[in-house]
PDB file of N, CA, C, O and CB in Angstrom:
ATOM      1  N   UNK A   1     -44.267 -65.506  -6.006  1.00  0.00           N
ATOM      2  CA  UNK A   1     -45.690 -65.486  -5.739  1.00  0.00           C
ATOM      3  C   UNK A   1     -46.302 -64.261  -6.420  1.00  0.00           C
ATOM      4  O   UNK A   1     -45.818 -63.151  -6.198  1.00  0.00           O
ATOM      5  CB  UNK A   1     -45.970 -65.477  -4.209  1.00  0.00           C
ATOM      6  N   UNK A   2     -47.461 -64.433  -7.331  1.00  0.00           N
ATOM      7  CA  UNK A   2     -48.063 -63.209  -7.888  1.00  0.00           C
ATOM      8  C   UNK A   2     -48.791 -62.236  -6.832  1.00  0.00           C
ATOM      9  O   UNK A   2     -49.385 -62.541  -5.797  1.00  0.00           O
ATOM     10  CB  UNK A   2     -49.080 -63.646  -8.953  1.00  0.00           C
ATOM     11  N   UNK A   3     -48.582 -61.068  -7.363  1.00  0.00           N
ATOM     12  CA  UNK A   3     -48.921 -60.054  -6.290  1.00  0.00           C
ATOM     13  C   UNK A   3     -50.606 -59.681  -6.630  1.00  0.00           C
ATOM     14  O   UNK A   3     -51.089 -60.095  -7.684  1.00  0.00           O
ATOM     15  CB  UNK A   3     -47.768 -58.558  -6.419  1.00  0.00           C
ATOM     16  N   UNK A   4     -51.189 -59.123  -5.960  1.00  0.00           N
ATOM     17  CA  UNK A   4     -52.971 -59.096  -6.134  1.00  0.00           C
ATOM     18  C   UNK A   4     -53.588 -58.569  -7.334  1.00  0.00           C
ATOM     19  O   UNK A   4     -54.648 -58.867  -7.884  1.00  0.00           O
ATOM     20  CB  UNK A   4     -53.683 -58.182  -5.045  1.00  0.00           C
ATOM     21  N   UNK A   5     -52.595 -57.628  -7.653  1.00  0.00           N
ATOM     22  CA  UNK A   5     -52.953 -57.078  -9.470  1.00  0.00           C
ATOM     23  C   UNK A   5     -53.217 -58.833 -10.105  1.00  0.00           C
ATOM     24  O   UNK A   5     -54.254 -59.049 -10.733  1.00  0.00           O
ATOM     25  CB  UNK A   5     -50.950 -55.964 -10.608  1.00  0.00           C
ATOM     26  N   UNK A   6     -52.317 -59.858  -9.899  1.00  0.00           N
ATOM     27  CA  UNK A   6     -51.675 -60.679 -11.224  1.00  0.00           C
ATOM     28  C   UNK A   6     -53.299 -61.414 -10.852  1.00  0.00           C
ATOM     29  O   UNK A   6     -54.239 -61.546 -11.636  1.00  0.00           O
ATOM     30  CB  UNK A   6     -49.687 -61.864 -11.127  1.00  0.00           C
ATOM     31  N   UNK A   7     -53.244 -61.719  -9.736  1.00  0.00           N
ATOM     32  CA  UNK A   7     -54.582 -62.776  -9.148  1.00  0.00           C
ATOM     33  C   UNK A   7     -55.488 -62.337  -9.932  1.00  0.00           C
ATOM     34  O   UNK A   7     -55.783 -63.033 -10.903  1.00  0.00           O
ATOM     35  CB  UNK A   7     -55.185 -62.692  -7.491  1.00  0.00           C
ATOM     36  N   UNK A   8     -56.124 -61.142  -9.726  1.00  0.00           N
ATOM     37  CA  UNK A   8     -57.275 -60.658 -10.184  1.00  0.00           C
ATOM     38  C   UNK A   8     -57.266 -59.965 -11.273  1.00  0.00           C
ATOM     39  O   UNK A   8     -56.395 -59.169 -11.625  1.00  0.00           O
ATOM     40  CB  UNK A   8     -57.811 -60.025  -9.386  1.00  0.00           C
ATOM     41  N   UNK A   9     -58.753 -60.409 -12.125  1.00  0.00           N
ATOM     42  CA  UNK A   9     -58.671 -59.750 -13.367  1.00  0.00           C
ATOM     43  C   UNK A   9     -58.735 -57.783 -13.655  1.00  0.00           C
ATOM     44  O   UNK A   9     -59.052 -56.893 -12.866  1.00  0.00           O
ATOM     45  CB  UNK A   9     -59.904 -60.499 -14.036  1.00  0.00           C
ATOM     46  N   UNK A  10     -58.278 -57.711 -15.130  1.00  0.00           N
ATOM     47  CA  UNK A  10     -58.506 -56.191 -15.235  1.00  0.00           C
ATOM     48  C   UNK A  10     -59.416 -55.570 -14.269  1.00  0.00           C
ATOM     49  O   UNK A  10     -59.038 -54.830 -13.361  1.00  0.00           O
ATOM     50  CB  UNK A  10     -59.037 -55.848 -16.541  1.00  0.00           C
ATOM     51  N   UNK A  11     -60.834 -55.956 -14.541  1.00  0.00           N
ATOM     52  CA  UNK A  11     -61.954 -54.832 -14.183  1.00  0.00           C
ATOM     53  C   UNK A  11     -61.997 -55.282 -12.832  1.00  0.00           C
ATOM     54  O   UNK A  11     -62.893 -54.883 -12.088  1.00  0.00           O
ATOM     55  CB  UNK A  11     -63.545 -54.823 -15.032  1.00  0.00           C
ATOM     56  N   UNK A  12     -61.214 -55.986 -12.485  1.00  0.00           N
ATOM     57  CA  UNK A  12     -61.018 -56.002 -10.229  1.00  0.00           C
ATOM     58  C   UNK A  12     -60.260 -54.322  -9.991  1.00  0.00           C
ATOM     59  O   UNK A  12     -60.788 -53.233  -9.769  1.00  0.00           O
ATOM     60  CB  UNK A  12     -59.107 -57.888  -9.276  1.00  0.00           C
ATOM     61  N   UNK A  13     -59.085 -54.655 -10.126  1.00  0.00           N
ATOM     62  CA  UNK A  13     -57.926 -53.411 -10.538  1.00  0.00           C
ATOM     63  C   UNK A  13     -58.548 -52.601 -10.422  1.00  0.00           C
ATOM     64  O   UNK A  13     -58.016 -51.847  -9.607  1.00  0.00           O
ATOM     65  CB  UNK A  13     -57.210 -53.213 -11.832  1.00  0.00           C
ATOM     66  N   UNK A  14     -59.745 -52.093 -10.864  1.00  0.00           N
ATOM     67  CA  UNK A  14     -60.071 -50.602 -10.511  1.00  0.00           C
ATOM     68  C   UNK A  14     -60.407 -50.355  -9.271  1.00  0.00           C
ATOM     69  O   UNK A  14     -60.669 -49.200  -8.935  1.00  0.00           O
ATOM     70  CB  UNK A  14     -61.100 -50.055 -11.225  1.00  0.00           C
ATOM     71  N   UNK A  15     -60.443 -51.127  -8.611  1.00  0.00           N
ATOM     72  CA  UNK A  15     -61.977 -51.314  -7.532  1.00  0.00           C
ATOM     73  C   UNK A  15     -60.689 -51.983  -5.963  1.00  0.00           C
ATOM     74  O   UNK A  15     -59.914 -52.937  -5.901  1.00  0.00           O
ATOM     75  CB  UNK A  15     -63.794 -53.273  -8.506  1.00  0.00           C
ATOM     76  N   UNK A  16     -60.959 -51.190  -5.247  1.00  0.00           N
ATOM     77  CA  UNK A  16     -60.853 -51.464  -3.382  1.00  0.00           C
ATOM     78  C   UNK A  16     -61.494 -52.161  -2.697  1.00  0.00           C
ATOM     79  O   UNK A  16     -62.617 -51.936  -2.247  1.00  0.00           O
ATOM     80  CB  UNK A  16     -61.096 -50.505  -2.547  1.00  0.00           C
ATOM     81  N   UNK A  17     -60.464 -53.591  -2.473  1.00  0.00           N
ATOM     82  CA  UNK A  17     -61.686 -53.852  -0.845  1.00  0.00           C
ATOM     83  C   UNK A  17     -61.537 -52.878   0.242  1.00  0.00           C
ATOM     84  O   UNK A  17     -60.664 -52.011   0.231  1.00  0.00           O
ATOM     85  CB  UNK A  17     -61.372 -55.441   0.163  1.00  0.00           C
ATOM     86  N   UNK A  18     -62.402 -53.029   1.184  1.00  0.00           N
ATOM     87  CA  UNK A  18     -62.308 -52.150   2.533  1.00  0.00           C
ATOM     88  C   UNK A  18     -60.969 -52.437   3.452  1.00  0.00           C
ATOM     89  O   UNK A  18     -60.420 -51.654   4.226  1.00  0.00           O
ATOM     90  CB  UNK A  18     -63.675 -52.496   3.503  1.00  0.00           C
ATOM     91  N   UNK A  19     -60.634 -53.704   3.155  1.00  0.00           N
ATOM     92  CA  UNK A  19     -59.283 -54.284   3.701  1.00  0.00           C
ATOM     93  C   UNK A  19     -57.933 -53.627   3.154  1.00  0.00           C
ATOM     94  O   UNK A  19     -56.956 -53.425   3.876  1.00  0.00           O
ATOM     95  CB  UNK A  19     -59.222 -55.828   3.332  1.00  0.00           C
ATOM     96  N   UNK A  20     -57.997 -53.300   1.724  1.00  0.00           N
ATOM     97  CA  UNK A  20     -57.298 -52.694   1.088  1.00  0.00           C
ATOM     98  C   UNK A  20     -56.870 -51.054   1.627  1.00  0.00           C
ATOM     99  O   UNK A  20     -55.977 -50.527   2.289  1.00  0.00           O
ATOM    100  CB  UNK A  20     -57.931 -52.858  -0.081  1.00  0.00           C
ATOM    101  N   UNK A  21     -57.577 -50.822   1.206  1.00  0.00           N
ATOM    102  CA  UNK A  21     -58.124 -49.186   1.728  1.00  0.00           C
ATOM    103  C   UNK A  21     -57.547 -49.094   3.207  1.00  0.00           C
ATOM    104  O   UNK A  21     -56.511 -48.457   3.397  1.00  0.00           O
ATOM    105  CB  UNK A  21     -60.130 -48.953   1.804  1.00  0.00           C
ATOM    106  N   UNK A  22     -58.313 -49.825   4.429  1.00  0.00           N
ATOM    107  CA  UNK A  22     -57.830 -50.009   5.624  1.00  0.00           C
ATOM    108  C   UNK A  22     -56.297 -49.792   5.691  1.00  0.00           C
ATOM    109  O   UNK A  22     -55.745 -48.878   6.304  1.00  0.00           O
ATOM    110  CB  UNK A  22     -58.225 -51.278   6.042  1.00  0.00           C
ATOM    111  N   UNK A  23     -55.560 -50.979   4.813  1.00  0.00           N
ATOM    112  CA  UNK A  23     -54.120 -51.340   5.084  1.00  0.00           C
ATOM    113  C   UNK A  23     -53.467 -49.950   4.605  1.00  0.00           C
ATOM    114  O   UNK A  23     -52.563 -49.301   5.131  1.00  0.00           O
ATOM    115  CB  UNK A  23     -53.538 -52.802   4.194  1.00  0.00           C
ATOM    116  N   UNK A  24     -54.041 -49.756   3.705  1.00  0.00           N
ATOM    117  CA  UNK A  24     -53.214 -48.437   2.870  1.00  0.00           C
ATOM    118  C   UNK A  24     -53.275 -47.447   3.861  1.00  0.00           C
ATOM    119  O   UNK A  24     -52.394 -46.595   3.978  1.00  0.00           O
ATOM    120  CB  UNK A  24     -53.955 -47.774   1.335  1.00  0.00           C
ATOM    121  N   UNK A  25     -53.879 -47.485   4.301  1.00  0.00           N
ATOM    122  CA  UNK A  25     -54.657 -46.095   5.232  1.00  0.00           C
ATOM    123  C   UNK A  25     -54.092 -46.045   7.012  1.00  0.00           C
ATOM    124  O   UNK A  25     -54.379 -45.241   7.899  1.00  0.00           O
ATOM    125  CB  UNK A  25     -56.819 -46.445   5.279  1.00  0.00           C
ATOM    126  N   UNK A  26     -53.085 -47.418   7.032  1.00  0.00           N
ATOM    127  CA  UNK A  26     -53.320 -47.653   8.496  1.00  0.00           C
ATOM    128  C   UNK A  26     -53.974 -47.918   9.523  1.00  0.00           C
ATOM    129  O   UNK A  26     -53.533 -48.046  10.666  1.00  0.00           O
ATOM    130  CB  UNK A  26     -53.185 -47.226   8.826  1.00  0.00           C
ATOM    131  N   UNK A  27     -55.326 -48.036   9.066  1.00  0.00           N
ATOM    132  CA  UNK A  27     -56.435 -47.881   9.786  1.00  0.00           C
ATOM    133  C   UNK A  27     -57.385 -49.106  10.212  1.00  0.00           C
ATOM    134  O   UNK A  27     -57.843 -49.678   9.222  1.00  0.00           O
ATOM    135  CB  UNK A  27     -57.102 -47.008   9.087  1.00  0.00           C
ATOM    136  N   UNK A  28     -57.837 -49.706  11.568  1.00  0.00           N
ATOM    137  CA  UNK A  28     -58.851 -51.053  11.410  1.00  0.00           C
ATOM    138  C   UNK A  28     -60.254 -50.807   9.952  1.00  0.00           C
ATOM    139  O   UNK A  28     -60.613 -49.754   9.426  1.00  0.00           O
ATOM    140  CB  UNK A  28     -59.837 -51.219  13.356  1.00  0.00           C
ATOM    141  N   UNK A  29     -60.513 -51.580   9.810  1.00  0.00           N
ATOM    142  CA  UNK A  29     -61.667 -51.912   9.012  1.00  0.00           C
ATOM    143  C   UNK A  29     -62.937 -50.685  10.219  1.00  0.00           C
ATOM    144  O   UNK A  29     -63.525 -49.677   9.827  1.00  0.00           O
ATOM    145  CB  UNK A  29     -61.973 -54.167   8.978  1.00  0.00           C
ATOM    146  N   UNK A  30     -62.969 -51.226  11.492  1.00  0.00           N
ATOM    147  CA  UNK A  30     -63.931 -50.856  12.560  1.00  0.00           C
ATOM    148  C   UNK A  30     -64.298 -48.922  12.022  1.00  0.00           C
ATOM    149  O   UNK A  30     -65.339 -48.303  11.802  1.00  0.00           O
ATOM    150  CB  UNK A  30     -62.960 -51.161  14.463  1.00  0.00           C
ATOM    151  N   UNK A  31     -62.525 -48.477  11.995  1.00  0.00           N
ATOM    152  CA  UNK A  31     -62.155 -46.924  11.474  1.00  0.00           C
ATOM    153  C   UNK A  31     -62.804 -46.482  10.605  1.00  0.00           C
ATOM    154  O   UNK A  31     -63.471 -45.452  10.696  1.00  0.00           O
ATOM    155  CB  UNK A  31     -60.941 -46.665  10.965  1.00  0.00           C
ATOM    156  N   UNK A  32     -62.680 -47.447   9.268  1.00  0.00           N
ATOM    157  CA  UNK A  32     -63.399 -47.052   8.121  1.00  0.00           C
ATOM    158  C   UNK A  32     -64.797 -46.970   8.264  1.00  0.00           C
ATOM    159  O   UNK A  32     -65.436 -46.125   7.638  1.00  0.00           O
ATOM    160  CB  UNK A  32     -63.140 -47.867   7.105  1.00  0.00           C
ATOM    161  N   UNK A  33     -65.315 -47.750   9.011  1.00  0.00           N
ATOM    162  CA  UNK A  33     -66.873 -47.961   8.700  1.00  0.00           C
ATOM    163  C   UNK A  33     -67.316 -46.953   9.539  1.00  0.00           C
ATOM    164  O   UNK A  33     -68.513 -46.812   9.287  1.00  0.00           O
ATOM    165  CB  UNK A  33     -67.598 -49.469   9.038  1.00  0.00           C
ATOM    166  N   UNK A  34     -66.825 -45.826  10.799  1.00  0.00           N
ATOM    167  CA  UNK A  34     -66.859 -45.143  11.652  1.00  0.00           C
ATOM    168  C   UNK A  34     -66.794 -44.034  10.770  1.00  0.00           C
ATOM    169  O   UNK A  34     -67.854 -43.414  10.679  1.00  0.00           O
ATOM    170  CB  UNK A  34     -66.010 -45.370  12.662  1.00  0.00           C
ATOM    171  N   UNK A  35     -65.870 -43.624  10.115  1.00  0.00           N
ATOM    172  CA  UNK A  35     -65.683 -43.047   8.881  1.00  0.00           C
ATOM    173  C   UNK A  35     -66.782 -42.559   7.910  1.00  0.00           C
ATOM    174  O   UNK A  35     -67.202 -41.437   7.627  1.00  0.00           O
ATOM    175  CB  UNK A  35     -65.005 -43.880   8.282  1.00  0.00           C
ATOM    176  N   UNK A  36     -67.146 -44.001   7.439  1.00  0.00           N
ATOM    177  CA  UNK A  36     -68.309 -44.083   6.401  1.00  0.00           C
ATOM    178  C   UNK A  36     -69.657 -43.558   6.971  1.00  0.00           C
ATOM    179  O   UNK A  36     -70.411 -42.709   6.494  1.00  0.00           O
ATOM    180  CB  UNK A  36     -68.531 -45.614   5.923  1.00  0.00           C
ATOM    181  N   UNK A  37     -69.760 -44.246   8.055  1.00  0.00           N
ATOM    182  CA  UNK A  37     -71.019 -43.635   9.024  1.00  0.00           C
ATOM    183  C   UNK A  37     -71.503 -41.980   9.146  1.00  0.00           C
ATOM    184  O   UNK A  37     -72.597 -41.422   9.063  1.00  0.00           O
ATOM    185  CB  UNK A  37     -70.582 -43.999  10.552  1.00  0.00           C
ATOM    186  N   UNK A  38     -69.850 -41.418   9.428  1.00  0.00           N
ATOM    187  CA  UNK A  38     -69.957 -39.854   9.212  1.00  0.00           C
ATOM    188  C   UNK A  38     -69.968 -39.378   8.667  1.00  0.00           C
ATOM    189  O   UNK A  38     -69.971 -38.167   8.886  1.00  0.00           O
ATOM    190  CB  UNK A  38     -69.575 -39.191   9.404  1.00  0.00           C
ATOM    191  N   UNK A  39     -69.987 -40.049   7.082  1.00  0.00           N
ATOM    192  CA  UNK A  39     -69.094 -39.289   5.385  1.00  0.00           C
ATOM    193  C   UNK A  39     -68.111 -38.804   5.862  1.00  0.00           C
ATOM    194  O   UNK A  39     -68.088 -37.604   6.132  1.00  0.00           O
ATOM    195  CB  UNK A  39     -69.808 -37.900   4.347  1.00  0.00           C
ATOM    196  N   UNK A  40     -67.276 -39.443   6.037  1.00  0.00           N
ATOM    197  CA  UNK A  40     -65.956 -38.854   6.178  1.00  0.00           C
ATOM    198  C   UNK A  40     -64.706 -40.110   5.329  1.00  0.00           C
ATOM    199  O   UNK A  40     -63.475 -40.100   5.295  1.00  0.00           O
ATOM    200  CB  UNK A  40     -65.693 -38.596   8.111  1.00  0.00           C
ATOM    201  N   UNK A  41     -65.787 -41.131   4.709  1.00  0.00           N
ATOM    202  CA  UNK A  41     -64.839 -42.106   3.965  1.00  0.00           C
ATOM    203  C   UNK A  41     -64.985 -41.781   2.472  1.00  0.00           C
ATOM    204  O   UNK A  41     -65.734 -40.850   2.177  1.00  0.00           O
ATOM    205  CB  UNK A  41     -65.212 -43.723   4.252  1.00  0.00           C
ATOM    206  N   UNK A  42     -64.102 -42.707   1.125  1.00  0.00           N
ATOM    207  CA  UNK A  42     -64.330 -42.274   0.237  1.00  0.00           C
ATOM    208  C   UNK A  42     -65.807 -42.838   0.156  1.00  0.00           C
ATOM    209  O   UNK A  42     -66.426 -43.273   1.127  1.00  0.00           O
ATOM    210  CB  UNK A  42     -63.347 -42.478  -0.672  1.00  0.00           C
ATOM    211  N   UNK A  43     -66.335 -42.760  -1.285  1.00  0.00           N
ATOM    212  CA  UNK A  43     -67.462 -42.997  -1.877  1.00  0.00           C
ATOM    213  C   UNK A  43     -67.384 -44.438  -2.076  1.00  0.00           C
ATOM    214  O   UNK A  43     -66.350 -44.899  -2.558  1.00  0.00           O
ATOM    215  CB  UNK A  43     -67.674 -42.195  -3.063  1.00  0.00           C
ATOM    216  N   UNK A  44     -68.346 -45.201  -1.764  1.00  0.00           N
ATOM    217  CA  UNK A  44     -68.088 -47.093  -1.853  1.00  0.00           C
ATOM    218  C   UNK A  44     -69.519 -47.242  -3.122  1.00  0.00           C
ATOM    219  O   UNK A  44     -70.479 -46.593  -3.537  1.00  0.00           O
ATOM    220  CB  UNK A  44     -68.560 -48.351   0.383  1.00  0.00           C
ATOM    221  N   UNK A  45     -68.796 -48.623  -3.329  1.00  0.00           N
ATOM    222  CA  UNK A  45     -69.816 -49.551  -4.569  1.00  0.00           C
ATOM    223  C   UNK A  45     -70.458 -50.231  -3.883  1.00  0.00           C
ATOM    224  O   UNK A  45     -69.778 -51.115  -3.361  1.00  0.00           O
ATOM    225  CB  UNK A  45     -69.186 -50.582  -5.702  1.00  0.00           C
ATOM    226  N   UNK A  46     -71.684 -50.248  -3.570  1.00  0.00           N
ATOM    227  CA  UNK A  46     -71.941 -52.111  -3.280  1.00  0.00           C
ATOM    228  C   UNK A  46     -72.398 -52.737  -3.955  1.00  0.00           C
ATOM    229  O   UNK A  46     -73.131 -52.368  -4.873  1.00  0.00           O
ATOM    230  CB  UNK A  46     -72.679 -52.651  -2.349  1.00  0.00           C
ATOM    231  N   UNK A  47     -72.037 -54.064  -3.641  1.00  0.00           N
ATOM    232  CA  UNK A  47     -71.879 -54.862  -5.250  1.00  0.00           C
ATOM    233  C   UNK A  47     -73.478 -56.181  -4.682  1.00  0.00           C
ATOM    234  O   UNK A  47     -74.118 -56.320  -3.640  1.00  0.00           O
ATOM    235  CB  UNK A  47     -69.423 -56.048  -5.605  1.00  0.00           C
ATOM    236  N   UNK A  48     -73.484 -56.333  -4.988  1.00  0.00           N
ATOM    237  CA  UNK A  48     -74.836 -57.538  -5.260  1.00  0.00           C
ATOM    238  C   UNK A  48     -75.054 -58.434  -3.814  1.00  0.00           C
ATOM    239  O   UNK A  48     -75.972 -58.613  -3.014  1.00  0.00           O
ATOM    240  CB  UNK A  48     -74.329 -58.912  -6.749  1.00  0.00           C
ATOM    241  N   UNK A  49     -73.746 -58.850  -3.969  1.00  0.00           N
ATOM    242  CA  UNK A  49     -73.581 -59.411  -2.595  1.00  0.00           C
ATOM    243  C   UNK A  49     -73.385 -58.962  -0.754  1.00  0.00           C
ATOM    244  O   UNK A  49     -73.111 -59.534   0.301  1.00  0.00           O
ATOM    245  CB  UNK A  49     -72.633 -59.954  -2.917  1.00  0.00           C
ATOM    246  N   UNK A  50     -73.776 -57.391  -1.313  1.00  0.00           N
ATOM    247  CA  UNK A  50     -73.804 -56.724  -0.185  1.00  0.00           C
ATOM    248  C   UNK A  50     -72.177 -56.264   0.444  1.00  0.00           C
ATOM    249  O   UNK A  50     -72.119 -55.533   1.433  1.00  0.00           O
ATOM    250  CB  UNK A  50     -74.640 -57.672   0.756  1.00  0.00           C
ATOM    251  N   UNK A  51     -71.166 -56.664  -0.095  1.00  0.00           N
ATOM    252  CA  UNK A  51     -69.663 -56.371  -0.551  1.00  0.00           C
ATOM    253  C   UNK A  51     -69.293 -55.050  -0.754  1.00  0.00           C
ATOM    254  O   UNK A  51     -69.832 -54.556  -1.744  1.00  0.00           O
ATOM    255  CB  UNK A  51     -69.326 -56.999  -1.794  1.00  0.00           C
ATOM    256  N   UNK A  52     -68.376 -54.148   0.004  1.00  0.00           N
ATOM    257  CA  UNK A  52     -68.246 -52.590  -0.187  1.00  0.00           C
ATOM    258  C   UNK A  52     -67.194 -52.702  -1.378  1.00  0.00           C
ATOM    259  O   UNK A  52     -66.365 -53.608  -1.462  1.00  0.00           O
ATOM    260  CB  UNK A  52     -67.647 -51.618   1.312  1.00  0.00           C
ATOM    261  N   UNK A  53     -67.357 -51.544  -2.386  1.00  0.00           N
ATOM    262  CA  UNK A  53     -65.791 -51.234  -3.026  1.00  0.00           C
ATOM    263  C   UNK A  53     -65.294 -50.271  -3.049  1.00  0.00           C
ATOM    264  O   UNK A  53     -66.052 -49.545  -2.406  1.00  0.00           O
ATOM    265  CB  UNK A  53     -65.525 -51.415  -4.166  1.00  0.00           C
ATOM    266  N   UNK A  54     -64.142 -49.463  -3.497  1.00  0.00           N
ATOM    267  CA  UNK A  54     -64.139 -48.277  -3.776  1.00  0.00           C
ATOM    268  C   UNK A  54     -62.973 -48.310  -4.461  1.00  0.00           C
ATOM    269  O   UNK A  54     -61.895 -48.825  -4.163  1.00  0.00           O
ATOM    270  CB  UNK A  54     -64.289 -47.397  -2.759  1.00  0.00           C
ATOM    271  N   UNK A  55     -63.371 -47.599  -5.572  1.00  0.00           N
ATOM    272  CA  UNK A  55     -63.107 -47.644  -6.997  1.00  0.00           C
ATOM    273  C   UNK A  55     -61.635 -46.254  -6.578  1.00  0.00           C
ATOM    274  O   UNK A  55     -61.517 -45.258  -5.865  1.00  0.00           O
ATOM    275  CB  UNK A  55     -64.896 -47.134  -8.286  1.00  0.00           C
ATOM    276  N   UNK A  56     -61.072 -46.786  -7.235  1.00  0.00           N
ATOM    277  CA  UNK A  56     -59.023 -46.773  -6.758  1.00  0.00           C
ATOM    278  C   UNK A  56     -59.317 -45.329  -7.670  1.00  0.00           C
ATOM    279  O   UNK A  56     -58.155 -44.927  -7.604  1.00  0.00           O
ATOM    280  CB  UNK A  56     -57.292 -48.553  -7.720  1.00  0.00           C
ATOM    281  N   UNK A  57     -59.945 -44.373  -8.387  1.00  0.00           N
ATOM    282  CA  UNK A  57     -59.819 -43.290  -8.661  1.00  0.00           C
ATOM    283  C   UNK A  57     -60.220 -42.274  -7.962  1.00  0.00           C
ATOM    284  O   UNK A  57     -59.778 -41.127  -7.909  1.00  0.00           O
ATOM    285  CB  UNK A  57     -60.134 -43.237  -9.524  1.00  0.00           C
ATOM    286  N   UNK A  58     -61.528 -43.026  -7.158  1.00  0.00           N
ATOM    287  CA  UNK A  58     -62.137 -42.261  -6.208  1.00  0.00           C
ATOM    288  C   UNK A  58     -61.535 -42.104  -5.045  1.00  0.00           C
ATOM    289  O   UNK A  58     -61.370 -40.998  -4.531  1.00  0.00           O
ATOM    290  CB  UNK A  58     -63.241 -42.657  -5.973  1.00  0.00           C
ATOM    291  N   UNK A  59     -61.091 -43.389  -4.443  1.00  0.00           N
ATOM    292  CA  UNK A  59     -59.830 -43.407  -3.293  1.00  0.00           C
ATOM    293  C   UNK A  59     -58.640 -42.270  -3.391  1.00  0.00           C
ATOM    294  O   UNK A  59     -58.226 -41.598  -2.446  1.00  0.00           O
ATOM    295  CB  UNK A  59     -58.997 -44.902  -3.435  1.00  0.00           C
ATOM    296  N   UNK A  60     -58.026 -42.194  -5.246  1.00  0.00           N
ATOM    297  CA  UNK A  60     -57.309 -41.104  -5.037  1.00  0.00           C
ATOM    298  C   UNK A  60     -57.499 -39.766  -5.061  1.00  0.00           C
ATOM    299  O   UNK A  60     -56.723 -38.909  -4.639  1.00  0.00           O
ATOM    300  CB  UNK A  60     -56.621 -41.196  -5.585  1.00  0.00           C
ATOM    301  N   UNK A  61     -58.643 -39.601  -5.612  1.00  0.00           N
ATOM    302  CA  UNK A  61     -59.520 -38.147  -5.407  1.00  0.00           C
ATOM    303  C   UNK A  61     -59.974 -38.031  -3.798  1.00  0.00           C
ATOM    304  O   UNK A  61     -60.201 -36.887  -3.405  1.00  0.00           O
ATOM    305  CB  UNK A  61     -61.123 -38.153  -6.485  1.00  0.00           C
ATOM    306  N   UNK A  62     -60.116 -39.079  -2.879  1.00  0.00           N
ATOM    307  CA  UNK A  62     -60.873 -38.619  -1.862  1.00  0.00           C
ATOM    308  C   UNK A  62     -59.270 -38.718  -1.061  1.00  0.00           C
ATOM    309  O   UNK A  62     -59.163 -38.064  -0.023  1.00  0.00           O
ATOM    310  CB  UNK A  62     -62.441 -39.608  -1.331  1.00  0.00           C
ATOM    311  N   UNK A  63     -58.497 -39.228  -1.363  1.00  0.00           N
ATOM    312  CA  UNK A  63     -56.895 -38.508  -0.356  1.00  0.00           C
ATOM    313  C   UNK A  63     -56.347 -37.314  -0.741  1.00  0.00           C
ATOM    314  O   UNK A  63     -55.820 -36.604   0.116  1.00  0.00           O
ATOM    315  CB  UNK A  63     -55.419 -39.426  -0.462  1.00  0.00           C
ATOM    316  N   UNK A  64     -56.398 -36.868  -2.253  1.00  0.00           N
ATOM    317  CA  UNK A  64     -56.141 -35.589  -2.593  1.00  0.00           C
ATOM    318  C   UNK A  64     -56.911 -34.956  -1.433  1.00  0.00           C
ATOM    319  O   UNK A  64     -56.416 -34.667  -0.344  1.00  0.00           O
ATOM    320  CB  UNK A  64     -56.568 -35.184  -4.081  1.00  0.00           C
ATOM    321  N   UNK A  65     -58.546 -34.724  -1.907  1.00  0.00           N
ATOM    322  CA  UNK A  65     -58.981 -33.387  -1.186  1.00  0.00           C
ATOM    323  C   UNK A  65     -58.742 -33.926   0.680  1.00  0.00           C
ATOM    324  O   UNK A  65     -59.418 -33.349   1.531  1.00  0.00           O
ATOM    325  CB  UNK A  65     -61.037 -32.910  -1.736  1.00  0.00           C
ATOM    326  N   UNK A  66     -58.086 -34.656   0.953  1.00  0.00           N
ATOM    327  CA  UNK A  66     -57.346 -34.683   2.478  1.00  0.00           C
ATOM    328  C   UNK A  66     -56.482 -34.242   2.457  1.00  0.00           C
ATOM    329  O   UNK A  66     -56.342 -33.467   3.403  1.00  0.00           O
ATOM    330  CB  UNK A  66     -57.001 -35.715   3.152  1.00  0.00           C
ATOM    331  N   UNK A  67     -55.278 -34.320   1.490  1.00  0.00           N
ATOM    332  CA  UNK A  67     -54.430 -33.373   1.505  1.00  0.00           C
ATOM    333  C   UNK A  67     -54.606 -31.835   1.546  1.00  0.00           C
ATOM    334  O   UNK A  67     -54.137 -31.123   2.433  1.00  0.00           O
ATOM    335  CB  UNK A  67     -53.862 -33.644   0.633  1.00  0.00           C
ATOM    336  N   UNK A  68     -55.302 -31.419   0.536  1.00  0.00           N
ATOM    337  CA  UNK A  68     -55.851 -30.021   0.216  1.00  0.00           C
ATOM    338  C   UNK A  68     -56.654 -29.186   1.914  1.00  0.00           C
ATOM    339  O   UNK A  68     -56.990 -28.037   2.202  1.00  0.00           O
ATOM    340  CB  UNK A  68     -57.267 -30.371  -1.270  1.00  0.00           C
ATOM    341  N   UNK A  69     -56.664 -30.150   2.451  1.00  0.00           N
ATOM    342  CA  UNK A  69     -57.550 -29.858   3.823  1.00  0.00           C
ATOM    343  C   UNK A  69     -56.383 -29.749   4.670  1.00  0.00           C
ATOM    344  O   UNK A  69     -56.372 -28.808   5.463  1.00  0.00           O
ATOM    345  CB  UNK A  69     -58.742 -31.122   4.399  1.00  0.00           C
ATOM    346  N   UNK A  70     -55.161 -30.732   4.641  1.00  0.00           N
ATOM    347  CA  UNK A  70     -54.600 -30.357   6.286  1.00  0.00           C
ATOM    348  C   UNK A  70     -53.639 -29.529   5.959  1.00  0.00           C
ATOM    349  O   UNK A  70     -52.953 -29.003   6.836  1.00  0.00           O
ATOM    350  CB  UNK A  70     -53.937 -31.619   7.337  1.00  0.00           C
TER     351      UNK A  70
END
């Protein structure tokens, strides 16, 4: 079975669903948006359809400076 890279094209690949992010993170979806509410999540896209993203460079820049913090 192809894994989610193969499904989706290149310019997906850059880009996070909130589900994504969540799973990676351990965290409910409910967390993130609790998160986002406080700026305390990464930086999101929204896309046309009212759809959050967050772009997989920014995700790893915004866990670095979590690291750098604890």
């Amino acid at each position: 079975m192809p894994g989610i890279d193969e499904i989706r094209g290149p310019r997906e690949r850059d880009k996070l669903t909130i589900a994504e992010v969540s799973a990676d993170l351990g965290i409910s979806r409910r967390t993130f948006y609790e998160w986002r509410a406080k700026g305390r999540a990464p930086k999101c896209i929204m896309l046309p359809n009212g759809s959050l993203r967050v772009r997989r460079t920014e995700y790893q820049r915004w866990l670095a400076s979590r690291e750098e913090a604890a």
